[in-house]
C-alpha positions as CSV (number, residue, x, y, z in Angstrom):
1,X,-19.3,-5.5,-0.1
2,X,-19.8,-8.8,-2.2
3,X,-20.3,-8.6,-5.7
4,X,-22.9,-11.1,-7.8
5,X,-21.7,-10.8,-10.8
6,X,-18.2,-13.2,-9.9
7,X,-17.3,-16.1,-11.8
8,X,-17.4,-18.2,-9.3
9,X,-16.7,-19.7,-5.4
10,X,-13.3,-19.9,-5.8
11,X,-11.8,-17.6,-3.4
12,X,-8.4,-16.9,-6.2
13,X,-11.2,-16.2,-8.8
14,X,-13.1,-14.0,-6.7
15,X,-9.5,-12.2,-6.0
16,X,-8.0,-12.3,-9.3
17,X,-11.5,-10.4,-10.0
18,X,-10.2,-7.2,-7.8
19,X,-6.4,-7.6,-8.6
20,X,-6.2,-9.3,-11.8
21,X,-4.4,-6.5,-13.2
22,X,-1.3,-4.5,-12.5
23,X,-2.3,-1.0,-11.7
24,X,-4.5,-2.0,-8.8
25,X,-1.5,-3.5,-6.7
26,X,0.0,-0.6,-8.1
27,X,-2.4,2.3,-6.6
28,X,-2.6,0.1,-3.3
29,X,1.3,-0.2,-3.2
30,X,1.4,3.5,-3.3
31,X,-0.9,4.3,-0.9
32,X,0.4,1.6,1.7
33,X,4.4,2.4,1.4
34,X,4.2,6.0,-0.3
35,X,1.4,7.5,1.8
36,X,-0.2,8.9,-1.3
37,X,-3.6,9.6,-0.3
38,X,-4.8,11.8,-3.2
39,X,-5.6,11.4,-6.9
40,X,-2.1,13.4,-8.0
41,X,0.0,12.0,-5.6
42,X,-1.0,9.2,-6.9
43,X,-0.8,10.0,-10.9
44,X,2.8,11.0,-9.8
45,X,3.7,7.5,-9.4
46,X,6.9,6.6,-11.2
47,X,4.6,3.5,-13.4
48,X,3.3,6.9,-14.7
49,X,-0.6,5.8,-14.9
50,X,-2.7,7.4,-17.3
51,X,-5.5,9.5,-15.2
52,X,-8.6,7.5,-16.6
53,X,-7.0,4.2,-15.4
54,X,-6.3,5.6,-12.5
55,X,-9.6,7.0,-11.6
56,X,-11.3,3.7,-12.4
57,X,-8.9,1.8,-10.1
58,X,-9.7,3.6,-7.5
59,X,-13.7,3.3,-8.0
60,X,-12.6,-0.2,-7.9
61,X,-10.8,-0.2,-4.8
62,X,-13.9,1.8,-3.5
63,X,-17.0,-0.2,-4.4
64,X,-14.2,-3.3,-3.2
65,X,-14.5,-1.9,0.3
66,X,-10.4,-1.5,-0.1
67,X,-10.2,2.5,-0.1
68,X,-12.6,5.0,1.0
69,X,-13.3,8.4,-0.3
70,X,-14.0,11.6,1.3
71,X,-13.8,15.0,0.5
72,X,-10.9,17.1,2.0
73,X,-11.4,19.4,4.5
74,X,-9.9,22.6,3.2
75,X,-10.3,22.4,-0.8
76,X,-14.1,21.1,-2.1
77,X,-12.4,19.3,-5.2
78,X,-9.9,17.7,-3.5
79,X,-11.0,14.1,-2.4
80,X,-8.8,11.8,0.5
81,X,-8.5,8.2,0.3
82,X,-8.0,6.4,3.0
83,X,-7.3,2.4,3.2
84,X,-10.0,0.4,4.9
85,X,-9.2,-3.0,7.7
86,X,-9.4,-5.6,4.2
87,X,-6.6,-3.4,2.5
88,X,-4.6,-2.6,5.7
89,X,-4.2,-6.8,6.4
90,X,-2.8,-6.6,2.7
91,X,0.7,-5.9,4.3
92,X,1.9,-9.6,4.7
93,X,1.0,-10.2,0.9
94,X,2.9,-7.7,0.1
95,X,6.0,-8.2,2.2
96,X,5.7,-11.7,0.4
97,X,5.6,-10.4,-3.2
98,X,8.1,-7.9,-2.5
99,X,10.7,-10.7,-1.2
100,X,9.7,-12.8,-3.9
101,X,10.5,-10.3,-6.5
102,X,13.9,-9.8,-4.8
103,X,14.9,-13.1,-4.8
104,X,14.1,-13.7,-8.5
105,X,13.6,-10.5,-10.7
106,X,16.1,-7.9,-11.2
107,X,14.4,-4.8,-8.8
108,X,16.9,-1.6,-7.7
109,X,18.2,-1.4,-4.7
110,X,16.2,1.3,-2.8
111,X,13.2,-0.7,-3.4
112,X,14.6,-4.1,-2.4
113,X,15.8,-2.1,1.2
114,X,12.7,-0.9,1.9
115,X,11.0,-4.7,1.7
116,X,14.2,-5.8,3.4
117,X,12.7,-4.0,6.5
118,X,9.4,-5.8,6.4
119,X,10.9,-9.4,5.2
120,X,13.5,-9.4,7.9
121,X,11.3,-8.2,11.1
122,X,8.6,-10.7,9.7
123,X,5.3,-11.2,10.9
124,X,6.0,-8.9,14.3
125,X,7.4,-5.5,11.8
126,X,3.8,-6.6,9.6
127,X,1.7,-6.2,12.8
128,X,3.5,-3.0,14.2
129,X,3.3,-1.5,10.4
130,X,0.2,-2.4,9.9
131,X,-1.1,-0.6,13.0
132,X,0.5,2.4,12.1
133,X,-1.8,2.3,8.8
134,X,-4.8,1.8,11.3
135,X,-4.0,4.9,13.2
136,X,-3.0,7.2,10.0
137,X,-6.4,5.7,7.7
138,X,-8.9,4.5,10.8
139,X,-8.0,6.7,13.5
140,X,-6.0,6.9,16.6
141,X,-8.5,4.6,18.3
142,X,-7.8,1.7,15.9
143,X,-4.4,0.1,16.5
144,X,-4.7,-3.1,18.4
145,X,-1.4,-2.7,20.0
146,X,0.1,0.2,21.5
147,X,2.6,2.4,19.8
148,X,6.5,0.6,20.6
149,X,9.0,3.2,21.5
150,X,11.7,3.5,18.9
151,X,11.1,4.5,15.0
152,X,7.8,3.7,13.0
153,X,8.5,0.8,10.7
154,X,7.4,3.5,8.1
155,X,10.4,5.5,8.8
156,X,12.3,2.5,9.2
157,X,11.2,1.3,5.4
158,X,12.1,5.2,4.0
159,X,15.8,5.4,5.6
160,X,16.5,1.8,4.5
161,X,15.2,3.5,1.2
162,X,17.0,6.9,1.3
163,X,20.5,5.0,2.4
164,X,20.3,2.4,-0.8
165,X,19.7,5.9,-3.1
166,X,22.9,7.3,-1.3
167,X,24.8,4.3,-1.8
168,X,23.8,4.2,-5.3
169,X,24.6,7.9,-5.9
170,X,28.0,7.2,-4.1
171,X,26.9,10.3,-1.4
């Protein structure tokens, strides 16, 4: 969906209008690498976002054509979001971020692991992750590649993340 009441043509303008402010990456970061799909799994984000925030980022995300919303199955006040195509193509922006961060802010180990998995496999690990996200949010019917033997790049990201939090326990 494209808004009319934008700034103007200028397509970082026009972004910086969506994700001009942190807690937006912040809710699509979660649901991407954390698999949060509801609202407390995604209140329970360690950022600790305030619940009125957080509900209008995800209207946001929504009326963006980045999330969709849809009631759960099993409890009627429980709503599942899901990300859409425009959020799931995200992933290399990310993977870029991340490794930019890593290279010049001071981010924990666990976290710079998990991006490791992404900024190392490059462009091929993006495409295979990314299609993982299209069968989990579209449907089975909506990776463009077939599933590669071997681990998920998901649980490739969460062991490169559990191993750094072992190291940095010392267990």
């Amino acid at each position: 969906m494209v808004r009319k009441d934008v700034r103007s043509g200028c397509p970082v303008s026009q972004w910086l209008e969506i994700f001009g402010d942190r807690w937006t990456l912040i809710v699509l970061r979660d649901v991407i690498f954390s698999g949060a799909r509801h609202f407390r799994e995604l209140l329970a984000s360690p950022e600790r976002i305030s619940s009125n925030v957080l509900a209008d980022r995800l209207n946001t995300l929504v009326e963006h054509g980045l999330l969709t919303r849809s009631d759960h199955p099993t409890h009627k006040q429980k709503v599942t979001y899901s990300l859409t195509e425009q959020a799931i193509e995200l992933v290399p922006i990310f993977a870029q971020l991340g490794d930019w961060g890593v290279r010049h802010l001071p981010v924990s180990e666990e976290y710079a692991a998990r991006g490791e998995v992404l900024v190392s496999g490059g462009r091929p690990v993006w495409d295979a992750f990314m299609d993982e996200l299209r069968e989990i949010h579209l449907g089975p019917g909506a990776r463009r590649r077939p599933a590669p033997d071997g681990p998920t790049v998901a649980s490739r990201m969460q062991a490169a993340f559990a191993n750094a939090l072992d190291r940095d326990t010392g267990t």
